[in-house]
C-alpha positions as CSV (number, residue, x, y, z in Angstrom):
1,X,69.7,9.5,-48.0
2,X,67.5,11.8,-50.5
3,X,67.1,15.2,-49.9
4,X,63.7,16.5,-50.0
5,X,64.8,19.1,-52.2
6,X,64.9,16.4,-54.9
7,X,61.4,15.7,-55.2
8,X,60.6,19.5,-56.5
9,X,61.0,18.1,-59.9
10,X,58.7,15.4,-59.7
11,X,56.1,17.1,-57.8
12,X,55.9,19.7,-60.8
13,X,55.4,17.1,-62.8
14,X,52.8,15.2,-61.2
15,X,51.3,18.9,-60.3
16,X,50.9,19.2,-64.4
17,X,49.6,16.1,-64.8
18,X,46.9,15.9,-62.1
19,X,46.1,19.1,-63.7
20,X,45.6,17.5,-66.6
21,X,43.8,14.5,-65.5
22,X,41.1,17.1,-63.6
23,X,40.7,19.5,-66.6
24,X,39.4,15.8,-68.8
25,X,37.0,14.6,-66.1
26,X,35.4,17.8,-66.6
27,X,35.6,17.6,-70.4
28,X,34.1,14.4,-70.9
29,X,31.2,14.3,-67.9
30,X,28.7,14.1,-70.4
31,X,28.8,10.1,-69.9
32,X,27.9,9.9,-66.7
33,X,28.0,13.3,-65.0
34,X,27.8,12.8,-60.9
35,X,31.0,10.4,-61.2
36,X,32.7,12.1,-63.5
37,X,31.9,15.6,-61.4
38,X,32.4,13.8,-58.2
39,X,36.0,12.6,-59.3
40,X,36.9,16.2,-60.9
41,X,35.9,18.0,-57.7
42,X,38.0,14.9,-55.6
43,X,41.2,15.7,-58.2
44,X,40.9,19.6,-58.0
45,X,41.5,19.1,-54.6
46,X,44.1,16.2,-55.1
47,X,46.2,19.1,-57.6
48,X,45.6,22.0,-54.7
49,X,47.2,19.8,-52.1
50,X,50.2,18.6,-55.1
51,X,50.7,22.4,-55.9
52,X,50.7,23.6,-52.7
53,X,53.6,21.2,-51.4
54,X,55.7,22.0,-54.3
55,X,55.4,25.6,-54.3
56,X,56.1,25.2,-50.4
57,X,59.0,23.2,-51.5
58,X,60.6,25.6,-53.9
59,X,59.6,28.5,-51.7
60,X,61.7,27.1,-49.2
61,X,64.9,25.9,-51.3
62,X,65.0,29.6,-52.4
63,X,64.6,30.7,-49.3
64,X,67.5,29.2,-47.6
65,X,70.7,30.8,-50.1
């Protein structure tokens, strides 16, 4: 069975890249601004939630030494 610890990795990862992915719909709403802002604002809070669980998970491997 997998520990949970093992996904801290990939949760950074996919932390850096939502990050990513949020910072170019706001760089390239000049196409069509209310999807592109609408899907920005949905993937800010997309990267919160992905941020929040790995810092909770890294927090919490720390933690228990």
């Amino acid at each position: 069975m997998q520990s949970i610890y093992e996904l801290i990795q990939p949760l950074g990862v996919a932390t850096g890249v939502s990050l990513l992915l949020t910072a170019s719909f706001a760089l390239f709403r000049r196409k069509n601004p209310r999807v592109l802002m609408k899907l920005h604002k949905t993937m800010a809070v997309v990267t919160i939630l992905i941020a929040l669980t790995h810092a909770t998970l890294v927090f919490l491997s720390s933690w228990g030494e």
